[in-house]
C-alpha positions as a Python dict, from the first residue, in 0.01 Angstrom:
ca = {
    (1, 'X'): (0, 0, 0),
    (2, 'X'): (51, -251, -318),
    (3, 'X'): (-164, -192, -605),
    (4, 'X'): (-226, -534, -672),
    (5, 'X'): (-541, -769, -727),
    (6, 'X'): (-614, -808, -365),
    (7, 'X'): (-620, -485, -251),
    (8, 'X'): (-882, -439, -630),
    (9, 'X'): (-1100, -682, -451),
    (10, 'X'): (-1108, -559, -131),
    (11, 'X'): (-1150, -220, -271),
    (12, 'X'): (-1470, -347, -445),
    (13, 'X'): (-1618, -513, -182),
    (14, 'X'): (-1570, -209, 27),
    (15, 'X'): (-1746, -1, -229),
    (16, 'X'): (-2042, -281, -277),
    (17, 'X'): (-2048, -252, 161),
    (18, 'X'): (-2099, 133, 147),
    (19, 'X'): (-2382, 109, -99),
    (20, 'X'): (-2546, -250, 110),
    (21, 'X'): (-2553, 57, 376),
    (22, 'X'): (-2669, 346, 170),
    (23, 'X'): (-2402, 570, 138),
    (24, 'X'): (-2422, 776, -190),
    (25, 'X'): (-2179, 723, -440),
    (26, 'X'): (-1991, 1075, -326),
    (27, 'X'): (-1917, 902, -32),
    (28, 'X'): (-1623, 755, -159),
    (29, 'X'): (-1328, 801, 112),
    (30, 'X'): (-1072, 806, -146),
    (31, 'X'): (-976, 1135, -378),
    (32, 'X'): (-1001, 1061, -751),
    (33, 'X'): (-849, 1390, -791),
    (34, 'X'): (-532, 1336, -571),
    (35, 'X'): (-178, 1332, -726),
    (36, 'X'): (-111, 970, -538),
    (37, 'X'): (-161, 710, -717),
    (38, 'X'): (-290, 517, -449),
    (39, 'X'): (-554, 747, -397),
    (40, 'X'): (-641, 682, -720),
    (41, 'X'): (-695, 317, -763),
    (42, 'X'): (-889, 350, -444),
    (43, 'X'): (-1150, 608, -620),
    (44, 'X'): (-1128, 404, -944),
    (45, 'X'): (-1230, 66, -743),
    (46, 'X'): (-1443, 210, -464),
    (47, 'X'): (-1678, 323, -706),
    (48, 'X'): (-1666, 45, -954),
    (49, 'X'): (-1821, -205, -668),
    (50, 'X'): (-2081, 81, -549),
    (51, 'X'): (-2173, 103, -916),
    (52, 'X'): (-2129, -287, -962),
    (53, 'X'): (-2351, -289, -622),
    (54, 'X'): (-2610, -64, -735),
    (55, 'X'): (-2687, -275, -1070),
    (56, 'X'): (-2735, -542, -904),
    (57, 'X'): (-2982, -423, -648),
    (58, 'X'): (-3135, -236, -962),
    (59, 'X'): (-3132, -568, -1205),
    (60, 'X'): (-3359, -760, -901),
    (61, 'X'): (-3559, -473, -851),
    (62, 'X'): (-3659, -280, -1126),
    (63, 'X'): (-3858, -14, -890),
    (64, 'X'): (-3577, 50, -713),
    (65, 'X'): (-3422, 288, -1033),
    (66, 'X'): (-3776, 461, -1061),
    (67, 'X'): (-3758, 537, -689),
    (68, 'X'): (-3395, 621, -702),
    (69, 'X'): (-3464, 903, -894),
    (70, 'X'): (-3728, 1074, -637),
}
C-alpha cells in the first residue's frame, strides 16, 4: 500500500461511511498502536473522517451532541 493522498481520501471517506452507519469511533479496523506504518496512517485517517463525519452531523443538528451523550 502507498501512503499517498489517494489512499488519505479514501481512508476518510471510509471513516465518514462507518460513522453514516453508526459504528463507534473504536470501530476503527486499523491499529493505531501497530509498529507498521501503514497501519498507522490508516488509524490516523480512519478516524479523522469519523470525527470530520461526526461534526458535521453535530453542526446540522445540535440535539444530536445532547443525545450522544445518553
Amino acid at each position: 500500500m502507498e501512503l499517498n493522498r489517494q489512499r488519505y481520501l479514501a481512508l476518510l471517506n471510509e471513516g465518514k461511511a462507518a460513522f453514516a452507519a453508526g459504528d463507534p469511533s473504536d470501530a476503527c479496523p486499523y491499529d493505531q498502536y501497530s509498529a507498521d506504518q501503514e497501519q498507522q496512517f490508516g488509524a490516523r485517517y480512519w478516524t479523522q473522517g469519523w470525527v470530520a463525519a461526526r461534526t458535521a452531523a453535530e453542526a446540522t443538528n445540535p440535539q444530536a451532541e445532547a443525545s450522544a451523550g445518553q
